[in-house]
N, CA, C and O of each residue as an XYZ file, in Angstrom:
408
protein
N     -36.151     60.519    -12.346
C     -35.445     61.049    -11.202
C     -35.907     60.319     -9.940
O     -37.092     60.158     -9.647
N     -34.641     59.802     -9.065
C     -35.219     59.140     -7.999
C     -35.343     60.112     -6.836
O     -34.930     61.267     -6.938
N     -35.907     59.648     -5.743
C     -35.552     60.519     -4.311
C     -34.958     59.788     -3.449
O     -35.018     58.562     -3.363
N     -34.376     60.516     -2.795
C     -33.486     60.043     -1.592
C     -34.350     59.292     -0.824
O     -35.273     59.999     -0.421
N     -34.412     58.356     -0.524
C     -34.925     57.270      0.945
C     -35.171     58.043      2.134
O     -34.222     58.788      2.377
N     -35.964     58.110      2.824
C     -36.160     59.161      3.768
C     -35.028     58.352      4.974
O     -34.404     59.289      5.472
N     -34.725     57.532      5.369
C     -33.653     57.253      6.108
C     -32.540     57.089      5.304
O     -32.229     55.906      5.166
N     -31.953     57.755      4.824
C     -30.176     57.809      3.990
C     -29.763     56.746      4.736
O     -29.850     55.633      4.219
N     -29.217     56.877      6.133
C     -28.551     56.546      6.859
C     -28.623     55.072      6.590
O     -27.708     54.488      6.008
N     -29.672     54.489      6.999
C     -30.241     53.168      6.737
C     -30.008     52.349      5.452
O     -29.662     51.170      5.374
N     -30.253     53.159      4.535
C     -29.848     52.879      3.117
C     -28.498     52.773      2.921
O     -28.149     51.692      2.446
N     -27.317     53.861      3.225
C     -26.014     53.745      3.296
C     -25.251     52.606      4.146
O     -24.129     52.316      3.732
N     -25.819     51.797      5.501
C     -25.479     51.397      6.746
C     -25.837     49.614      5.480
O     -25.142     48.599      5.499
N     -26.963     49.835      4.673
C     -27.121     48.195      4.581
C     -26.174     48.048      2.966
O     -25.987     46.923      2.502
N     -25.921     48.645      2.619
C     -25.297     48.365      1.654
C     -23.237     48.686      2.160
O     -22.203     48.274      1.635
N     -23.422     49.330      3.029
C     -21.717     49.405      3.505
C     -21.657     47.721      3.864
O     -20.639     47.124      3.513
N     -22.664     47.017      4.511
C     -22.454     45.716      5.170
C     -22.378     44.873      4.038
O     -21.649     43.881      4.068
N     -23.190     45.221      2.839
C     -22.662     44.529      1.731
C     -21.543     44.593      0.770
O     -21.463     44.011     -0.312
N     -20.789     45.294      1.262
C     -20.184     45.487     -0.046
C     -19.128     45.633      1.373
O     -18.019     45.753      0.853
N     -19.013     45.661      2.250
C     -17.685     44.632      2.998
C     -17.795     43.639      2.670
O     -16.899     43.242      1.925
N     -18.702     42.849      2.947
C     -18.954     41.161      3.338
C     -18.477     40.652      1.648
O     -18.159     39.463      1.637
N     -18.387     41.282      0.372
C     -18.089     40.789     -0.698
C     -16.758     41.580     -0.922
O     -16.148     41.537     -1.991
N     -16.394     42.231      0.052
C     -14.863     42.814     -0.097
C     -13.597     41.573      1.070
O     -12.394     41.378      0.899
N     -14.177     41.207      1.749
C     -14.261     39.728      2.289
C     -14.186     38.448      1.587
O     -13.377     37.549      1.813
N     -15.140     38.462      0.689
C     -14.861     37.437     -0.024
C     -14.024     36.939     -0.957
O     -13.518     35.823     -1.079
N     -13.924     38.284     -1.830
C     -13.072     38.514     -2.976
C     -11.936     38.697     -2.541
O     -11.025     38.329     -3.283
N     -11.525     39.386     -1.066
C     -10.183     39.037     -0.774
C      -9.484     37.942     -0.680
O      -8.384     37.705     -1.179
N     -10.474     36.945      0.296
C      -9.879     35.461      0.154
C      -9.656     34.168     -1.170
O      -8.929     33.205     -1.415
N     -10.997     35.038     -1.854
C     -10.354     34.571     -3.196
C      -9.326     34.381     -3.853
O      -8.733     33.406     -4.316
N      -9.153     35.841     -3.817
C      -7.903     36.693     -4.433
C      -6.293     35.222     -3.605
O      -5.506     34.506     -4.224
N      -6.454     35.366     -2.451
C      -5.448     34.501     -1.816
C      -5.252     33.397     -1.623
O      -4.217     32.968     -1.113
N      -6.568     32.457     -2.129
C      -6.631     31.055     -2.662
C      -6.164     30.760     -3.949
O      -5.793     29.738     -4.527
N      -6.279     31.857     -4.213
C      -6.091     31.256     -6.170
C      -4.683     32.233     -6.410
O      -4.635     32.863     -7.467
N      -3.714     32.341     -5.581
C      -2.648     33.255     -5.786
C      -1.974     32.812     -6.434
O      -1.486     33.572     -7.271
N      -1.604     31.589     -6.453
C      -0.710     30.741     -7.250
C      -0.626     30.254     -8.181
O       0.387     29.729     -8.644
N      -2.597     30.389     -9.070
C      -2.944     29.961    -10.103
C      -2.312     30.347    -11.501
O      -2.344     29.679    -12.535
N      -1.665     31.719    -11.265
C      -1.590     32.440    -12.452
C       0.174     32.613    -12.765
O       0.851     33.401    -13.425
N       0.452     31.456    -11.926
C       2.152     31.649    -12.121
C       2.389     31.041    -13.242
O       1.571     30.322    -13.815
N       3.681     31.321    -13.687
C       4.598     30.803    -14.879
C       4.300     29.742    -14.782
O       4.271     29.169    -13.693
N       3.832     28.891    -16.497
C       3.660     27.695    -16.345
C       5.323     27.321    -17.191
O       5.820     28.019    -18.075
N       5.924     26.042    -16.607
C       6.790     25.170    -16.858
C       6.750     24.958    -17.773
O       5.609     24.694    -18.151
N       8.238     24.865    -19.230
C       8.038     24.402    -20.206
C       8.667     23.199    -19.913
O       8.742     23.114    -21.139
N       9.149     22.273    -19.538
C       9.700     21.482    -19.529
C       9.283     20.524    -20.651
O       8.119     20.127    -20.716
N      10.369     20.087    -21.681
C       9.591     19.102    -22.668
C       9.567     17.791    -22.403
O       8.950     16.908    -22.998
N      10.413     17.701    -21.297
C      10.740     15.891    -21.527
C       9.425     15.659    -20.330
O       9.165     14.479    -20.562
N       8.463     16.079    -19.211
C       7.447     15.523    -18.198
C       6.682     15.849    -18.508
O       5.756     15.407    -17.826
N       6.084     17.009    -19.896
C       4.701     17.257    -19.906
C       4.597     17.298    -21.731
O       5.407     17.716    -22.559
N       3.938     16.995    -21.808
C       3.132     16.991    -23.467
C       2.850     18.339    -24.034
O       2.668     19.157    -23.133
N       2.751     18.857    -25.279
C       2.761     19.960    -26.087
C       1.157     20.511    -25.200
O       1.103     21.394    -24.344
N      -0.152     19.588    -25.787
C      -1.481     20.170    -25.320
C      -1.745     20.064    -24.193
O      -2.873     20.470    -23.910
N      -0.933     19.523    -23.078
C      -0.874     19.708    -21.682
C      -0.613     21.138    -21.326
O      -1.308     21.909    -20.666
N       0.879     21.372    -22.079
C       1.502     23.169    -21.793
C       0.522     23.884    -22.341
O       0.257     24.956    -21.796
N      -0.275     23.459    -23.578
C      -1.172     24.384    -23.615
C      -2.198     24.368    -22.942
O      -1.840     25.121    -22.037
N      -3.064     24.121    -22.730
C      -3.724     23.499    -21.680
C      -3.208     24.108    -20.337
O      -4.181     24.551    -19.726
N      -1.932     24.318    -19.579
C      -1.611     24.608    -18.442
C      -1.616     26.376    -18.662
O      -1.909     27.171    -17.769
N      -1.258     26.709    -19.935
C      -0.663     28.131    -20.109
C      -2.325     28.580    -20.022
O      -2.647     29.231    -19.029
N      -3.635     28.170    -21.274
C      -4.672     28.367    -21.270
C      -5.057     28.621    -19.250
O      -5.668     29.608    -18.841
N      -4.809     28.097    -18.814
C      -5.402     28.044    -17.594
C      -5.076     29.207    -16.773
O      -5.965     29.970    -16.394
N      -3.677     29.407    -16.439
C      -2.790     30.406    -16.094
C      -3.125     31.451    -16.829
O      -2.938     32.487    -16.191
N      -3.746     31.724    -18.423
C      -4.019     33.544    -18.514
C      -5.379     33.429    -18.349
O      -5.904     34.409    -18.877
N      -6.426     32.490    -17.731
C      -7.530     32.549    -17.709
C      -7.830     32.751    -16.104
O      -8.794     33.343    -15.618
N      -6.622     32.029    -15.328
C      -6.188     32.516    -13.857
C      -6.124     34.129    -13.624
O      -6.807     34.771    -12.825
N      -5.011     34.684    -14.630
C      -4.651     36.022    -14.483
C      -5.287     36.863    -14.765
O      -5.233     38.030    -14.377
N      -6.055     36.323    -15.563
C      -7.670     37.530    -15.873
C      -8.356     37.741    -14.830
O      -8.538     38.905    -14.473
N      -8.828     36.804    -14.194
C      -9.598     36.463    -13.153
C      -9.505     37.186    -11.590
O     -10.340     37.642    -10.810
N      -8.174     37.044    -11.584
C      -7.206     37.549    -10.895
C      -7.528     39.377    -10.947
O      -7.939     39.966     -9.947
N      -7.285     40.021    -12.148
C      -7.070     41.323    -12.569
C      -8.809     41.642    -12.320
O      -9.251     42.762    -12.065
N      -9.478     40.645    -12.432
C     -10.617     40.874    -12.480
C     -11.319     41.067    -11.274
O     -12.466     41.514    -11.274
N     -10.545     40.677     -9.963
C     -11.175     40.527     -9.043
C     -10.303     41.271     -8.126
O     -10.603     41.479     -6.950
N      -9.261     41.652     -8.665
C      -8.526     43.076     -7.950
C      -9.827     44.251     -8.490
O     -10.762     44.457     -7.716
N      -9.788     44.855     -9.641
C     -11.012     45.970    -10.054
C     -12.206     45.668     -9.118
O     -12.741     46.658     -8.618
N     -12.601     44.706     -8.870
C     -13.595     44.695     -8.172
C     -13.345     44.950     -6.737
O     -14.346     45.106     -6.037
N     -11.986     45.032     -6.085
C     -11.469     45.277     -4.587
C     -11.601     46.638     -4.982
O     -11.867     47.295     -3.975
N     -11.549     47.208     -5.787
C     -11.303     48.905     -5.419
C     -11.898     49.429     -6.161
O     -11.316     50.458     -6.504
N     -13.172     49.236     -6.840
C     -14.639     49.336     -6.764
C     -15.586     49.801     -5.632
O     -16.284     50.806     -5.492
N     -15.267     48.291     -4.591
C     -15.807     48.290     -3.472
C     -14.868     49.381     -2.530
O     -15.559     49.698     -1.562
N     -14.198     49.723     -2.506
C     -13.313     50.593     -1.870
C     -13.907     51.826     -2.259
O     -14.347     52.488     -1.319
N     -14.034     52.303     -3.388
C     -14.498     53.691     -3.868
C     -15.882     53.922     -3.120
O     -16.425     54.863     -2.542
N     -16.217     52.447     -3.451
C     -18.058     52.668     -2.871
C     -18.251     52.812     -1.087
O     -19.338     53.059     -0.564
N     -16.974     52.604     -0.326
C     -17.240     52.485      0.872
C     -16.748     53.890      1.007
O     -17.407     54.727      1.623
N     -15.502     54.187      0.392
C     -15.382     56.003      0.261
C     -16.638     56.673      0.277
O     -16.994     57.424      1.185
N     -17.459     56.333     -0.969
C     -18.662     57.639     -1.352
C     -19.703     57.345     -0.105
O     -20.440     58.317      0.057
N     -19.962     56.276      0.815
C     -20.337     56.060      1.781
C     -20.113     56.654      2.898
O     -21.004     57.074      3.637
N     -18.441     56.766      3.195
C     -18.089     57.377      4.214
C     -18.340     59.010      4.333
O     -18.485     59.708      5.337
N     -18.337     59.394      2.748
C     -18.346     60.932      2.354
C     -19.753     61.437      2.397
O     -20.016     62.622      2.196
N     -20.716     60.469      2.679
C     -22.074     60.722      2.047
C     -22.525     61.323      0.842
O     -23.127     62.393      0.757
N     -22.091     60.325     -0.375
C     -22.274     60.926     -1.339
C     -22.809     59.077     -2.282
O     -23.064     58.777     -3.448
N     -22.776     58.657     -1.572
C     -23.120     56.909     -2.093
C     -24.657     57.000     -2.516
O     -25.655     56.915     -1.801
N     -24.551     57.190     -3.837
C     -26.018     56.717     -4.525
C     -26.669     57.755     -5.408
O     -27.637     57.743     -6.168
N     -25.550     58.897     -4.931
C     -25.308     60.169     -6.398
C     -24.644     59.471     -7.139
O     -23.825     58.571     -6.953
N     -25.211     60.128     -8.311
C     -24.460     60.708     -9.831
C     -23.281     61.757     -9.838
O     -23.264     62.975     -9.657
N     -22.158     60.692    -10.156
C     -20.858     61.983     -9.850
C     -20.819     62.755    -10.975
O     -19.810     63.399    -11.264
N     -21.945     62.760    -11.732
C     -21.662     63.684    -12.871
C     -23.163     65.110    -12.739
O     -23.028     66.302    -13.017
N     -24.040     64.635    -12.397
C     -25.201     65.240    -12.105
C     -25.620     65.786    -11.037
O     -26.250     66.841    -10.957
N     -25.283     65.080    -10.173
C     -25.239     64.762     -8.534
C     -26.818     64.405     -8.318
O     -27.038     64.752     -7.158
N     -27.911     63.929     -8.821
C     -29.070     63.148     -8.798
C     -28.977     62.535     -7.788
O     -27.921     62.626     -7.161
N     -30.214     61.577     -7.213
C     -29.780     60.468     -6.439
C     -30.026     59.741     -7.877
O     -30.582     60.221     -8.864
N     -29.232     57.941     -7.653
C     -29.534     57.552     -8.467
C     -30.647     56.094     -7.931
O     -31.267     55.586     -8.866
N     -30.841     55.577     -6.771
C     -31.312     54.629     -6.337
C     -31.054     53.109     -6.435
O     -30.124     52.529     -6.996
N     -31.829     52.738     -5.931
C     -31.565     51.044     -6.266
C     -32.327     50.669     -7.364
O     -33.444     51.099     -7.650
N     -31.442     49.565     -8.169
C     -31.847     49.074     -9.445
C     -32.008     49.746    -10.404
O     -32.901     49.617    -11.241
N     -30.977     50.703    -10.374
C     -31.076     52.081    -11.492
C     -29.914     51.234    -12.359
O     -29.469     51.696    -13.409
């Protein structure tokens, strides 16, 4: 069982700054690589069989990535919620604190 940090506040205030600053990041991600995961072209006569594969491989490895890094936008969203609510670092099942590196 952990204990609460005797400054909450402090504890809640440095991890809200983190988990913007990587809600920041992952956004621009998200909008660099927007295009990665589009329909790849079958065209047979300009591109080669293991090229399309090769392009398609890329594109569902894009779209994973993609799906993968949306869950992680609203992750960080939940966590800036339980922050705002003061409830960031309970157990939503126990209500414990749970601490850092738990």
């Amino acid at each position: 069982m952990n204990q609460e940090p005797a400054d909450y506040e402090a504890f809640c205030e440095r991890f809200r700054v983190l988990l913007e600053r990587e809600a920041g990041e992952t956004v621009a991600l998200l909008s660099e690589t927007q295009g990665d995961s589009a329909p790849v072209e079958l065209d047979q006569q300009s591109t080669g069989r293991l090229t399309r594969m090769d392009a398609i491989r890329s594109q569902a490895m894009a779209t994973e990535t993609r799906w993968r890094r949306e869950m992680r936008c609203q992750q960080i969203d939940a966590a800036l919620k339980r922050i705002e609510e003061g409830e960031y670092g309970y157990c939503a099942d126990c209500g414990e604190f749970i601490g850092e590196g738990a």
